[in-house]
Structures are given as C-alpha cells and as structure tokens.
N, C-alpha and C positions, 0 to 999 in steps of 0.2 A: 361524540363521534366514535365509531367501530373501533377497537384499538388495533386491530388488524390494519384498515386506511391509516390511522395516524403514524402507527409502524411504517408502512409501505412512503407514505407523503414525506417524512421525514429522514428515509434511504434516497429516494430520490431528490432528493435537495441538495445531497453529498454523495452524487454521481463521481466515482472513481472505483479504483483498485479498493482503498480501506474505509469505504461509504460506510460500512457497518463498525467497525472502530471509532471512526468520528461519530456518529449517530449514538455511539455509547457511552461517549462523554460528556453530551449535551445535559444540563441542568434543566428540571422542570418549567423554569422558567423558560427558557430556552427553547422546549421544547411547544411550549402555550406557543412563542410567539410565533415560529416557524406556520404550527396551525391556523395561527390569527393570518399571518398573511398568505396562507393557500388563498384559506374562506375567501379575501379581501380579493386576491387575482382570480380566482375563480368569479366571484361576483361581476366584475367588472368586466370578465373577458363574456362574461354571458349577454351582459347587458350593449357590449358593445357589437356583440352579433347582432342581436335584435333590434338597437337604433342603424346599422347598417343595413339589416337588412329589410327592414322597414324602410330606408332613405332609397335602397334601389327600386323597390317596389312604385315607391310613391316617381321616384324621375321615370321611370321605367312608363308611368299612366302619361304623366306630363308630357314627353315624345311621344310618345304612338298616340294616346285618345287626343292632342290636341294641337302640339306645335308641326310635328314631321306631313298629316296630310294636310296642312294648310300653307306650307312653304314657308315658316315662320322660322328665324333662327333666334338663337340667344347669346350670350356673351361668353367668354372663356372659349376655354377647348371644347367643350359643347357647340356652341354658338358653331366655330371653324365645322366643327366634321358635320352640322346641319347643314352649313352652307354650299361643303362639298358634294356631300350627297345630292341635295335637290340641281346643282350644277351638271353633275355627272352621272347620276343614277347609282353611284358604289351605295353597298351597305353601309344603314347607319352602324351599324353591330359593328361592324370591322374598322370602320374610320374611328368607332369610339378610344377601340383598343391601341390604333397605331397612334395618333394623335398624342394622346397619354404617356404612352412607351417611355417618351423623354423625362416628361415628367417624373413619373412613377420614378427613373434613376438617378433622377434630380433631388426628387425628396429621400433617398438612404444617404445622398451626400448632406442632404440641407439639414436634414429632420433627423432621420434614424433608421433603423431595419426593419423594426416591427410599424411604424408607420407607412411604409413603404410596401410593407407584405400588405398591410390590411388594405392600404387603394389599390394593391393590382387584383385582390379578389374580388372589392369592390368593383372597379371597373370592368372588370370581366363578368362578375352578376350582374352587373346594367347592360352589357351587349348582349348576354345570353337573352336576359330578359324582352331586353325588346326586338333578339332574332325569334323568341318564339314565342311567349305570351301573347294571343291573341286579343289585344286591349279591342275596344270599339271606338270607332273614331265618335266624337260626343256631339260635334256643335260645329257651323262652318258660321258662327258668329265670330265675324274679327275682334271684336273687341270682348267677348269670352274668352276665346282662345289666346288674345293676350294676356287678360287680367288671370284664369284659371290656370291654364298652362304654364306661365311664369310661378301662382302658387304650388304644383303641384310640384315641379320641376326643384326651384326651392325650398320648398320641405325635403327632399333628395336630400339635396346636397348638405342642408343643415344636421338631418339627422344623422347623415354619414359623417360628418365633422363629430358631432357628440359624441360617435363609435369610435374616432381616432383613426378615419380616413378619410377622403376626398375621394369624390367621382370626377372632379374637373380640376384639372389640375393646373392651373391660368393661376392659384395662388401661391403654389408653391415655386414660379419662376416668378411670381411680383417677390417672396421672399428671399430667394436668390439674388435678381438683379438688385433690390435695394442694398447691399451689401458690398456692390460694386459702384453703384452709382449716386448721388446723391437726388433720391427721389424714394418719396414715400411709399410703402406697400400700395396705401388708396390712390398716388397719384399716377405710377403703373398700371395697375388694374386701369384706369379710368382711360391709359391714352391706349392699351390693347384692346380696350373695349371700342373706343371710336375709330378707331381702324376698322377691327368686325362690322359697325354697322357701315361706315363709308362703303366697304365694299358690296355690304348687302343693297345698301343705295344704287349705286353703280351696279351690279349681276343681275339684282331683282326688281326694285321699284324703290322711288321713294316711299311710297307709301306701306311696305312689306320694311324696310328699316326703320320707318317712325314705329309703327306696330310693335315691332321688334323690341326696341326703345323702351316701350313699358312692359313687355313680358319681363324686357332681365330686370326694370325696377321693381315688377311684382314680386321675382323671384330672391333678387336683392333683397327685401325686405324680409321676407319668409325667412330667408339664412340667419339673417337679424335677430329676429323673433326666438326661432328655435335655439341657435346657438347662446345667444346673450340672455333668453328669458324675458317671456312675457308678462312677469309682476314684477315689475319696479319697486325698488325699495329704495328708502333713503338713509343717510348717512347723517345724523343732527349733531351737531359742537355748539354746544351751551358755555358761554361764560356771564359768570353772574358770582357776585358775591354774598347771594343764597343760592349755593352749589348745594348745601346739604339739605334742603326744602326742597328742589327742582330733582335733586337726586333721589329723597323718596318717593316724592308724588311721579315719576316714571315708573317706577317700579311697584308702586302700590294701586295708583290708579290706573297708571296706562298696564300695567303687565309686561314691563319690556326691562329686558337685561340695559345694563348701564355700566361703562367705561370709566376710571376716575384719571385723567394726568393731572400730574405737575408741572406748574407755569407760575409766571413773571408777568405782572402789568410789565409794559412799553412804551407805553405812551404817555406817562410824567414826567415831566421834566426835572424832575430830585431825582440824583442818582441812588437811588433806595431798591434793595429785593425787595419788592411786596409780591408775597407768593399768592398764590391763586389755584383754587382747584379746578377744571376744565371738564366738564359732561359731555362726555359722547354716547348716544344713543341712534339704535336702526330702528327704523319703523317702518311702515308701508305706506305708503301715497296718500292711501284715504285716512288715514289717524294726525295728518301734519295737521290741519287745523286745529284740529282738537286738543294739539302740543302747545301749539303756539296759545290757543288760548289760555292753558291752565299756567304755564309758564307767567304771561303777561299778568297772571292773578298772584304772583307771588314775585315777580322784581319786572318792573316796566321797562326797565333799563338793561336789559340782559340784550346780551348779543348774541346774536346767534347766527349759523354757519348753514346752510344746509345742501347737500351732495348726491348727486345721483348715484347708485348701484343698481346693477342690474340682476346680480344675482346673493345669495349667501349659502352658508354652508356651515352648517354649527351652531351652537349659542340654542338663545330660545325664540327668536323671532318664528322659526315657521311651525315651534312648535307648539307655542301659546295661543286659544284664542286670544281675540279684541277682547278689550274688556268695555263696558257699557258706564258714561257716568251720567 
C-alpha cells in the first residue's frame, strides 16, 4: 500500500487534537494491524453494499414485475403496506418508508446504529426503486406470480440481511417483543403473519390470501437459502477405539481437516477413567456415505454422530477438493 494512505489511514484512526503524537508511537506491529483491519472493513463494507444492493434491486422486480399488479400481498411490513395500498390507492414507495419508520428506530434500540443506518438506506433504495424503475409487469399467471414473486422478493430481503440490513422490518419487532414476552422469534413472526393474511382474506378474497400464503413461503425459503446457504455441510463425531486409523484415513483419503478431543467411556459400569479420543470432522452431504463406509472398514462398532451446518468459514473444507477413492 502507498505509504502516503497507510500515513493518512492510520491519523484517521486517532482522530483528536494529538492524532499525529499517538500515530508516532505506534509499533510496526501496530501499525500492520491497524492496516489489516481498514483492508478487513473496507472489504466488508463494499461487499455489503453490493449484497444490499443487489437485495433492493431484486425486491424492487418482485413488487412491481409481479406481486403489486396482481393485488397480491406478502407477510411483514411488506405484506401491510401491499395491502394498504391496493385498499387505498397510496404509494407503494411511501407506505414502504412510513411502515418501516418504527422499525428502523426499533432496531438502534434492539440492534445498533450502523444496522439501523444501513435499513433506512436500504428501505429508502427499495421505495426509490420501485417509485421509479420502470419494471414490466411479467405474467397475470397466479400461481407464477405467487411461486416467482415470492422468489424474487425473498432473494431482497435475504441478500439485504447478508449486507447487515433489513428491507422488512416485521423481524426486528419479533426480536423486540421476544424479550418481553415469552414467545419465540418464529412463533411471533408466524401469529403477525396470520393476522396479515386474515385480513387479506377479509379485504380481498379468499383466494388472493391462500395465493398470498405461498408467495411469503416462496419467499420464506429464498431468505432461507440465501442467508443460511445453500450447500450443506455436515458436522461428524466419530468414537472408536481406532481414533488414530479413522483419524488418518480422513485426512489422507478423504482430504478433510480433523478435530481431536478428549473424552471418558460412560457407559461402564467400573468406576474406571478410560480415556478416549473423539474425531470430529466437516464434510459435505455428498462424501457421508463414502465416510461412513471407510469408517465401517476399519471398526464396525464405532459410533458415530452426525450434525447438520449450514455454513463454514475457515479450515480446509471449501478449500480442498473431494478426493476420489
């Protein structure tokens, strides 16, 4: 890097009257790390523009190309200001923003400040959007416009979550009232949600709420998908008293990093330490058989654990290929 920016990056870190006194005592090391973590927030704050605003982009198609001319609503604060609008003819742009409002000052209290900045730019990029981007409406197929609409709308919202904001803000009062009340995040969400559709029931039709129904599980799922990650991984706990056979052949056949604790049989009845080494290993969905069988080729009797994850972060799992045996 320029030693001019690292100069510059590193007075601005020690904003005050004697920024450049402090900044003169810093140790080299000191000074790497400071660097290390601009690079690190700088990365992160790019990437979360771009999953935001990609997520406004994508809810932004979902209303206009396919829920708002069809009279379709969804669940959350979305859901509400769809249903006002097609009631009353107000903008969707303006119901998005006032709806929100509360939220938005809900989550500096719940969450924090910089989460709270980034859904009100968020939500404000989604109302701009859909007061002016001319989407094309796509399809007056209902159950397109459920199954697609619901996808598109939920890619939104999920991508905006990966950027460390919300375009609907219906979750950050389920994480409020849970705090007050003895009821789960999921099981708020789920009685604000049937309320929403009761009344679309009632304003609109039955059949305009069942519809409804599966656009927000379409959409539901998307958030799913995007936020938790779409390759599954799994979580393996091997006990065997050939830990050190099952601990090479992972590593040597399979390719995959491996875990060692220390553990205690329990289950004899002599009150005896018998220690025990315990294997934990991540692998991906499609390699469990392929564990399970080399395992069974070297102790029939091993016990084994095995755990869903949804995502990782580190190690060698996504960075090794499979290996072939």
């Amino acid at each position: 890097m320029n030693l001019f920016l690292q100069k510059l990056i590193i007075n601005l870190t020690f904003l005050g009257k004697k920024a450049h006194e402090r900044a003169g005592y810093l140790t080299k090391r000191e000074r790497l790390q400071i660097l290390r973590n601009f690079r690190i927030n700088l990365k992160r704050s790019l990437l979360d523009t771009m999953f935001i605003s990609m997520g406004v982009l994508s809810a932004g198609f979902g209303l206009r190309g396919f829920l708002l001319p069809n009279k379709f609503v969804d669940g959350g604060a979305t859901g509400v200001s769809l249903l006002i609008s097609q009631m009353t003819g107000l903008e969707l742009a303006f119901l998005l923003i006032t709806i929100n409002i509360p939220f938005i000052f809900l989550g500096y209290k719940v969450i924090g400040k910089l989460f709270s900045l980034k859904t009100a730019l968020a939500i404000t990029s989604l109302a701009i959007c859909v007061a002016v981007f001319p989407y094309p409406e796509i399809t007056n197929d209902k159950l397109l416009v459920a199954v697609f609409g619901g996808f598109f709308l939920g890619s939104g919202i999920g991508l905006s979550i990966r950027g460390g904001a919300v375009i609907d803000g219906t979750e950050v009062l389920a994480i409020y009232l849970s705090k007050k009340i003895k009821f789960t995040i999921g099981d708020i969400i789920l009685i604000i949600n049937i309320v929403i559709f009761s009344f679309a029931a009632y304003l609109l039709s039955v059949e305009a709420a069942l519809y409804s129904i599966l656009t927000y599980i379409s959409a539901s799922k998307m958030v799913d998908y995007i936020t938790e990650g779409i390759e599954e991984f799994s979580g393996v706990t091997i006990i065997s008293k050939h830990s050190d056979k099952i601990r090479e052949m992972i590593i040597n056949k399979m390719g995959r990093g491996v875990t060692i604790f220390k553990g205690e049989r329990g289950f004899e009845n002599k009150r005896q330490n018998v220690e025990i080494n315990i294997v934990y290993t991540v692998i991906t969905r499609l390699e469990i058989n392929k564990l399970q069988t080399e395992i069974e080729k070297i102790d029939e009797n091993a016990f084994i654990v095995i755990n869903s994850i949804k995502d990782t972060k580190g190690g060698m799992i996504k960075k090794r290929p499979l290996k072939k045996l």
